[in-house]
Every structure is written in structure tokens, then in C-alpha cells.
C-alpha positions in Angstrom: 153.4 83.2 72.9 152.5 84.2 76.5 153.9 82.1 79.1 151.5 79.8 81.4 149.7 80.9 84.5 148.5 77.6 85.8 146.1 77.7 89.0 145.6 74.9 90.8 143.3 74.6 94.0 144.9 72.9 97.1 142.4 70.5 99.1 143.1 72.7 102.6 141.2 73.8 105.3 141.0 76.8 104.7 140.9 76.9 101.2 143.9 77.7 99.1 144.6 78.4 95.3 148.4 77.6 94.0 149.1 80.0 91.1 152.4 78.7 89.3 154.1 80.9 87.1 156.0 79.3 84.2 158.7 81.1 82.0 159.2 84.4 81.2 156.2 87.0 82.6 155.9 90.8 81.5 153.3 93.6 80.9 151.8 90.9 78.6 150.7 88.2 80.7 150.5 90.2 83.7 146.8 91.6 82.7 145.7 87.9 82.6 147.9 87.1 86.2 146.5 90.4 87.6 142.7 89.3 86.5 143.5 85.4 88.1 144.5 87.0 91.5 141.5 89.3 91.7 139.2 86.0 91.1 141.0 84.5 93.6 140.5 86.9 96.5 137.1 87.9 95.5 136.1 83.9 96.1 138.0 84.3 99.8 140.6 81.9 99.1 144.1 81.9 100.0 147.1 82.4 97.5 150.3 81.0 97.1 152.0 82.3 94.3 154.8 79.2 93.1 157.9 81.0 91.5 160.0 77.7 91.4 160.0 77.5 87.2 159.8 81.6 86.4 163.1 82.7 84.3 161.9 85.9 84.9 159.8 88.9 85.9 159.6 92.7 85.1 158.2 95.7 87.1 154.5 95.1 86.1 154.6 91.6 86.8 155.7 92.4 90.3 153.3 95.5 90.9 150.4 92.9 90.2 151.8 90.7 92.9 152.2 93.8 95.5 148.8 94.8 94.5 147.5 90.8 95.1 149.4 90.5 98.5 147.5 94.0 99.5 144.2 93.0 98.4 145.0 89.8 100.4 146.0 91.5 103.6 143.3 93.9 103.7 140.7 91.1 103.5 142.2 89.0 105.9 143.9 86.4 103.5 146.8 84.7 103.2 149.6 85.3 100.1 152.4 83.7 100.1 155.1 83.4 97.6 157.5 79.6 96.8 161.5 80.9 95.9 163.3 78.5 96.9 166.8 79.0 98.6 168.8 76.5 96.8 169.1 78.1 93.5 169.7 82.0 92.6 167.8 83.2 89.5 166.5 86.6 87.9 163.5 86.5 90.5 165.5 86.6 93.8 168.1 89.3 91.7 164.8 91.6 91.0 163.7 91.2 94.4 167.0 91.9 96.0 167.3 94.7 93.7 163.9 96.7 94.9 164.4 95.6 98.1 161.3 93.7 98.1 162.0 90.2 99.0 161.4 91.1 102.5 157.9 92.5 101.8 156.5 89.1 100.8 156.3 86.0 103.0 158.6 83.5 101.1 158.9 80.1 101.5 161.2 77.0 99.9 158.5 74.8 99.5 154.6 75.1 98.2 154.0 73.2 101.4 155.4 75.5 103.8 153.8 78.6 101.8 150.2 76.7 101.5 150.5 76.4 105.8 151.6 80.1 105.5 148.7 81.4 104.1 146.5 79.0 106.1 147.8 81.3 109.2 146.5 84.2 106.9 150.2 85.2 107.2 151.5 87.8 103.4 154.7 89.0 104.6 156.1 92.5 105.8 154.5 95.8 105.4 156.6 98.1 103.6 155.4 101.8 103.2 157.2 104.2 100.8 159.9 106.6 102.5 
């Protein structure tokens, strides 16, 4: 059974999407995540990806959500992601672990991230060495 992708839109000025993921995410739902984020962005909305209840991500999962804060940045969009600080799971471990927490704009709450990608902000640019 694939876990939930739910996508909710925010009532902000400028207009923002939340997409939650839920459970456990692999190559498997990545495809639908990936196809979610693309609608998205193609309809000029800002995305704030919520982490708070994933138990875990691979590789792909996380190359679709490079590739989304990419397409985001280069059409002037904000993506942000929610991890919040209070709790260490598999999510902040993979992102430690590629040295990619830094690339994305994080934020503890869906609050902060939603004003975060109202300021068109999507984190640091990292370029490979």
C-alpha cells in the first residue's frame, strides 16, 4: 500500500500549496510526489513540503524534492520544507548524511515555512564539487 501524499492549499497571499508526506516514501510513491510538485509549480504556487509525520525517505524520494526546490527557484517560487527540531528521525539522519539539510530552507513549523515561501525564499544553492 503506498503511503499518503496529501496536498492541501493554504488561504495566503501569495498562494501556497502544503504537500504532507505521511509514512514511509520510496521509488514507489515518489512518481506520484514528483507528478504533484510539477502541478504545483506549473499553476505558480508556492510549496511547503510538511515532513512532520514521514518515518522515512530514500534517495529517489529526495531527488524529487531537489528537483521540486530547483524548478521552484528557477521560476521565482518559494519551497520550503517543515522538520521540526524537537525530535530526531530517519529524515534529519538522511539529510545529515548527504549533507543536504542545508540545501533546503527548513523550518519547525508549517507556519514559519508557509511565510518562507511567501518571501519566495528555497534554501541554499549547492553545486556538485
Amino acid at each position: 500500500m503506498a503511503s499518503p501524499i496529501s496536498v492541501n492549499l493554504a488561504p495566503r497571499d501569495p498562494p501556497a500549496a502544503v504537500v504532507a508526506l505521511v509514512g514511509e516514501h520510496d521509488a514507489y510513491s515518489s512518481r506520484r510526489l514528483e507528478s504533484e510538485l510539477g502541478l504545483l509549480l506549473e499553476e505558480g504556487l508556492r510549496v511547503v513540503v510538511d515532513l512532520c509525520e514521514t518515518e522515512f525517505i530514500d534517495s529517489t524520494t529526495l531527488a524529487v524534492l531537489l528537483g521540486g526546490q530547483h524548478r521552484a527557484r528557477e521560476s521565482g517560487l518559494g519551497f520550503t520544507v517543515v522538520l521540526p527540531s524537537h525530535e530526531y528521525t530517519q529524515v534529519h539522519q538522511i539529510l545529515e548524511l548527504t549533507r543536504l539539510r542545508s540545501a533546503f530552507a527548513t523550518y519547525d513549523t508549517v507556519d514559519e515555512a508557509l511565510a518562507a515561501a511567501g518571501r519566495n525564499e528555497t534554501g541554499s544553492v549547492r553545486s556538485a564539487a
